[in-house]
N, C-alpha and C positions, 0 to 999 in steps of 0.2 A: 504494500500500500504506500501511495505516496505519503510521505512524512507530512507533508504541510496537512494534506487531508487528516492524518492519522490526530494528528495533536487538535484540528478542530472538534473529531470527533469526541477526543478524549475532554476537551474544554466542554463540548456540551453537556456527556453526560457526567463527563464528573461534577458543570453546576448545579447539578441537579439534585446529587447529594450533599453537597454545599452547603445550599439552601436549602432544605429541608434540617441537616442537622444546624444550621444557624438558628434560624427563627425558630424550631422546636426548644433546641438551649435557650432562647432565652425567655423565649412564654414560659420554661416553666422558672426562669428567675425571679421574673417580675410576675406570676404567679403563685409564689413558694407560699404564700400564709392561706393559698387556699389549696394547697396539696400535701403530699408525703413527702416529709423534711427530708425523705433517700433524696428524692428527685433533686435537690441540690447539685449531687454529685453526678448525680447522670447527666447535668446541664454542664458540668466542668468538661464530664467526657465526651461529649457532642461537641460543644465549643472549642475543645484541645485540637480532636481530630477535624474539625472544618477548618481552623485556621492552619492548622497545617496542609489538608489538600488546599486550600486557596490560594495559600504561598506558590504550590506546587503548581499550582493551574498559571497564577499569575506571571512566572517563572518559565514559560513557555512561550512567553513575545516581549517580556521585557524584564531586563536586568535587573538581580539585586543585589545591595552590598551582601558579601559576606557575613558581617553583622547583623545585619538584619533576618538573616537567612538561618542564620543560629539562632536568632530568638524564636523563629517559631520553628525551629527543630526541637527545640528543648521544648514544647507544648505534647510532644510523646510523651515526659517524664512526670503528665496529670493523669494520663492516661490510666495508666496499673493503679495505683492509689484511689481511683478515683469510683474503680470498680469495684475493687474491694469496700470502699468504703459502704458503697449504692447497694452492695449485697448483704453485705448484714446487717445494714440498718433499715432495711425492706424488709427482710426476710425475721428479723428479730421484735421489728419495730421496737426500739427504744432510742433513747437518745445517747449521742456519746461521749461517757461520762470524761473520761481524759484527752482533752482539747488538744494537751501537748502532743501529746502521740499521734495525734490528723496532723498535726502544722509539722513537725516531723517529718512524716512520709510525704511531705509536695518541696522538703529541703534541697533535695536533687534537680529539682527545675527550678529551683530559686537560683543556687550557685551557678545553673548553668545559664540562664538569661544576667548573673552578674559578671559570668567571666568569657561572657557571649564573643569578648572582643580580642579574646587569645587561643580562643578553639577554630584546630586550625579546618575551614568547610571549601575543600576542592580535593583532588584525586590521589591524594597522598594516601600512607598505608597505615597512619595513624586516625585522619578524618578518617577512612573509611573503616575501621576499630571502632570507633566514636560510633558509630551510625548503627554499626549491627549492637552495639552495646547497649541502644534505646531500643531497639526490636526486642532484645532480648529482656529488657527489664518490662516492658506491656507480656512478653510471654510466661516471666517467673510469675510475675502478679497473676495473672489468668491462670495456671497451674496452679496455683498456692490457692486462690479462689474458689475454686472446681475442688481440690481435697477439702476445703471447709465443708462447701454445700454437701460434699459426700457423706461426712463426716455426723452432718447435723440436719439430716432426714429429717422429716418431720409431716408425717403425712394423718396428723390429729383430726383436720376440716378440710372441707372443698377447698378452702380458699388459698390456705398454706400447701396446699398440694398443688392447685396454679403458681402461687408465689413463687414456688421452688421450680416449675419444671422453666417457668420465667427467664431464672435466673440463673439455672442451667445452661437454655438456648442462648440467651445473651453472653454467658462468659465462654460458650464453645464457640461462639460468632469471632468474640474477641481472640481467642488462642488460635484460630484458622486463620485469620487473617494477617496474625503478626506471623505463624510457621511460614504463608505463603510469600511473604516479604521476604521472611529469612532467607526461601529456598531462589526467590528472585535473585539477591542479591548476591548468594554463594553460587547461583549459577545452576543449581539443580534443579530448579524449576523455570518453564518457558516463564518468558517476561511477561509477566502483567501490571497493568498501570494501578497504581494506588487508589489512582483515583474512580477508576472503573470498579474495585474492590468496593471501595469506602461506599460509591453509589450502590452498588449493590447490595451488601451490608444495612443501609441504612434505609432503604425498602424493606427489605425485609423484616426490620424492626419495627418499621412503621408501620404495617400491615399486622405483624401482630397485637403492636399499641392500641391499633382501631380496633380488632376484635375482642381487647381485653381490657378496656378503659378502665375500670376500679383498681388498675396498676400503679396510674399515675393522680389518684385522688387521695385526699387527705381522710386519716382515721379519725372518725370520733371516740376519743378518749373515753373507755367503760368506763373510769370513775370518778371523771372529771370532775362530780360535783359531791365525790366523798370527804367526808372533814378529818378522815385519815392523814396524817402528817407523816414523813419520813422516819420523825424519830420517835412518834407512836408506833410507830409501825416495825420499828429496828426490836423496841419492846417486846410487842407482845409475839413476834418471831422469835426470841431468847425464850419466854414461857412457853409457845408451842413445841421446839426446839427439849426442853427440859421432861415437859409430861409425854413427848415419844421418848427420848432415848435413856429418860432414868425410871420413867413409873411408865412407861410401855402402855400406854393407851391402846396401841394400834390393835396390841392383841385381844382387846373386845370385839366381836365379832357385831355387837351389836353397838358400839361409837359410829355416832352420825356428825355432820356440819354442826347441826343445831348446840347438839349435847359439847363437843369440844368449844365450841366458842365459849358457850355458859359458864365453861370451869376455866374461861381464861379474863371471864367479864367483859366480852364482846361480842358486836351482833353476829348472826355467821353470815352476812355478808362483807362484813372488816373482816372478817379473819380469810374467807372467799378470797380478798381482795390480798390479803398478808398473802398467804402461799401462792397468789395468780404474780402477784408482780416481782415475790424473791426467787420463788422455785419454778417459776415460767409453766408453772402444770397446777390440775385442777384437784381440788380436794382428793377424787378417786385416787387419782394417781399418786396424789404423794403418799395417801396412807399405803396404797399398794405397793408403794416403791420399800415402803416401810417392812413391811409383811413380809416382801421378797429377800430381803436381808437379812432378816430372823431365819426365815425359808433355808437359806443357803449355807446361815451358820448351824442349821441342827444336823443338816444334810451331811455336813464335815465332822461330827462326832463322833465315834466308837457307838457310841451306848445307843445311837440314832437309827444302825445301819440295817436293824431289822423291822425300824417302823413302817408301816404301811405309807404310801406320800401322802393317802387320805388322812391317814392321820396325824401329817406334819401339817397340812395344807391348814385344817383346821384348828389344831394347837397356834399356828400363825395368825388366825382371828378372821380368815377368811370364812362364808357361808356354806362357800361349794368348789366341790374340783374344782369343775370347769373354766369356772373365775378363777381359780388358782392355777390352775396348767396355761390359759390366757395370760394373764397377767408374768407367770413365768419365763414364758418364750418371748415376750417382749422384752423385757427387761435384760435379759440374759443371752437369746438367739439361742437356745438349749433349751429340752426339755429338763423335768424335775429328775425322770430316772437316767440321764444323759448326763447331766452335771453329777449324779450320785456315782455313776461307776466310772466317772473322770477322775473323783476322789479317791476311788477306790484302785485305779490304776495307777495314780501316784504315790502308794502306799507299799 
């Protein structure tokens, strides 16, 4: 193909995703008090990657210094940070709590737009180190990413089960795109334009946006209008805290919400609200998670090794098997007589 034709062609469609991630960054900036505080950072990494393809577009009829060339080369180094950030604070919804640790991980793009004017950007074999060094760091980040979400399943509701495969799609979009640059640039892969990439990419994400809009809208806060305070609340997590693991409540088969608040002097929805916002799980589950622990310490006894699991299951304060072999295999990825002759293997 003719060159002059190839690079209009590449001009058009890479304005295309240009603009689209332009103006999506920054509707959701000047949007952010009425969306999901992630979407901050997903505006950082729309706006990183456009102004780097814009550079790149605009670099194709007319010149730029070097310096300036470096500044938006270094807008890679919001990239990885930027996703990591957009995932766990999507996917966890909370806020995060050590600021320093964000301003941190964007320190690499700060040094590199202040020493923008001795980083050397032409065909030398140090610039070109420099260059696959920013591919490579969007691909640790996206790798390191992807083992999180792996990591921190979580498929409790519909909606965290969208959340996730989300943010799946989106950080495998991100790790494909930087491998394909890599292989671009070591020559292993036929050439493709960045910017033909990024347009496509960025379709793609917009298309799932449009079919999955409660992505990019703000949560109303469950207990926004609870009179629960932080450090009422550090409280009576010490008391609940103290009646499971010294006076064993859990192993009443018949402790409900209601009853554990009463013996803590709170409603059970403050106390709902205590284990929903320290232990990220709902009453069931923590006492289950409770039960499960007992479960496993009697399982590793001598004296245990002839009891029936029904009969551990409910000595644990469970009602029935069933909840108890349930609750088991979640907790564990083993069953009760699985983890019993694990022990017994190791003996």
């Amino acid at each position: 193909m003719n060159p002059e034709v190839f690079k209009h062609i590449e001009l058009l469609l890479g304005s295309v995703g240009f603009i689209i991630a332009l103006f999506f960054g920054l509707f959701l900036i000047i949007t952010k008090k009425e969306r999901a505080s992630a979407n901050v950072f997903l505006a950082i990494y729309l706006l990183a990657f456009s102004l780097r393809i814009g550079k790149s577009l605009f670099y194709n009829y007319f010149p730029i210094d070097p310096i300036i060339r470096n500044v938006f080369l270094g807008m890679l180094l919001a990239i990885g940070p930027s996703l990591w950030f957009y995932a766990t604070r999507l996917f966890l919804t909370k806020e995060i709590s050590n600021k320093r640790l964000t301003f941190i991980q964007y320190v690499p793009l700060l040094l590199f737009v202040v020493f923008c004017w001795i980083i050397p950007n032409d065909d030398s074999t140090f610039s070109k180190i420099i260059f696959l060094g920013l591919l490579f760091h969007i691909l640790l980040y996206g790798l390191y990413t992807l083992y999180w979400l792996f990591t921190n399943k979580n498929n409790s509701n519909h909606k965290s089960y969208k959340l996730y495969h989300w943010l799946l799609f989106f950080t495998a979009l991100t790790i494909a795109m930087s491998l394909i640059q890599i292989g671009v640039f070591l020559r292993v892969v036929p050439y493709l334009s960045t910017a033909f990439l990024f347009s496509a990419v960025i379709l793609v994400l917009l298309i799932y946006a449009l079919r999955n809009p409660f992505l990019f809208k703000i949560e109303n806060k469950k207990y926004a209008n609870s009179s629960l305070n932080n450090e009422n609340a550090k409280v009576y997590l010490d008391q609940l805290t103290y009646l499971m693991e010294e006076e064993k409540l859990f192993l009443d088969p018949k402790i409900t919400l209601t009853k554990l608040s009463s013996k803590i002097g709170i409603t059970s929805k403050q106390l709902s609200q205590v284990i929903n916002q320290n232990k990220k799980e709902n009453y069931s589950q923590f006492i289950a998670r409770y039960r499960i622990a007992e479960a496993k310490r009697l399982l590793k006894l001598p004296e245990y090794q002839n009891y029936k699991i029904s009969s551990i299951a409910y000595d644990c304060g469970f009602n029935s098997i069933s909840s108890f072999n349930t609750a088991f295999k979640k907790l564990t990825n083993t069953t009760a007589i699985q983890f019993r002759e694990g022990q017994l293997d190791s003996l």
